[in-house]
C-alpha positions in Angstrom: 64.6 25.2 94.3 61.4 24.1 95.8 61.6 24.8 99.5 59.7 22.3 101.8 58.3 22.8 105.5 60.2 19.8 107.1 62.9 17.6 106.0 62.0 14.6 104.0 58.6 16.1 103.0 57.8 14.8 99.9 55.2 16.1 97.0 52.3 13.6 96.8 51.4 14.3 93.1 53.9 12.3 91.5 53.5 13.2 87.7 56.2 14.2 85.4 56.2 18.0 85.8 54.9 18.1 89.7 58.2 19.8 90.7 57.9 22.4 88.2 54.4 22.7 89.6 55.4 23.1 93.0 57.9 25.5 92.8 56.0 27.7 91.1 53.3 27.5 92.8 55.1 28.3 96.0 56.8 31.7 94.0 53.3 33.0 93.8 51.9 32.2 96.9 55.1 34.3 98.4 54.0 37.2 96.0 52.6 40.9 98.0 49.7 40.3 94.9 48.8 36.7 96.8 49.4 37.5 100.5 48.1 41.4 101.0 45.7 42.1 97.8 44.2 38.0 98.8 44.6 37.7 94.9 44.4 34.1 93.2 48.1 33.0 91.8 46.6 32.8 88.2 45.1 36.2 88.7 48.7 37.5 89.7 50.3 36.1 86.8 47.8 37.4 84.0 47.7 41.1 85.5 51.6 41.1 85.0 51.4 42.2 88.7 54.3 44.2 89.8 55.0 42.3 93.0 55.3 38.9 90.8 59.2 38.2 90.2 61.0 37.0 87.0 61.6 34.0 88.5 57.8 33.1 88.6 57.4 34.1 84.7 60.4 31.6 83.9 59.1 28.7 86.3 55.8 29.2 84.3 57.2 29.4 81.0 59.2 26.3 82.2 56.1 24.3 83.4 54.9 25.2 79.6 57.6 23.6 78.6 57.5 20.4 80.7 53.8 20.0 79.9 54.2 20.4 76.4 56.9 17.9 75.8 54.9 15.1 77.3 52.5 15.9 74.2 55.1 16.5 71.4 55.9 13.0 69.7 59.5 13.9 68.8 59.9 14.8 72.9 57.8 12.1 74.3 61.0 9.7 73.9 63.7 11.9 74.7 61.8 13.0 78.2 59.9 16.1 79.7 62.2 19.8 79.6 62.7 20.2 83.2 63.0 16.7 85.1 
């Protein structure tokens, strides 16, 4: 799913969810709202802009996800949603 530039490029953040983080990140910045209106990717994703796909919404809700089980106490043990 995520897509990288070379082969063998890695991500540098290392944390739990960075994947997640990634992917997502790179969904937006391939959005018309991020490349033609030079609009921020949070800005995209709160508008409900037309030119954002599903795909983003669910690697969002998905990043949600992954964040939030690092939190929960009945998760923490069983591992981030995601990974």
């Amino acid at each position: 799913m995520i897509k990288y530039l070379e082969e063998g490029e890695t991500l540098k953040d290392k944390s739990k969810c960075a994947n997640i983080r990634a992917s997502l990140k790179m969904c937006l910045l391939e959005t018309d709202c991020c490349k033609i209106q030079r609009r921020t990717p949070k800005d995209c994703l709160v508008s409900r802009d037309p030119s954002v796909p599903e795909e983003c919404y669910l690697l969002r809700q998905t990043f949600f996800d992954c964040k939030h089980s690092i939190i929960d106490g009945r998760r923490r043990f069983r591992g981030p949603k995601g990974d």
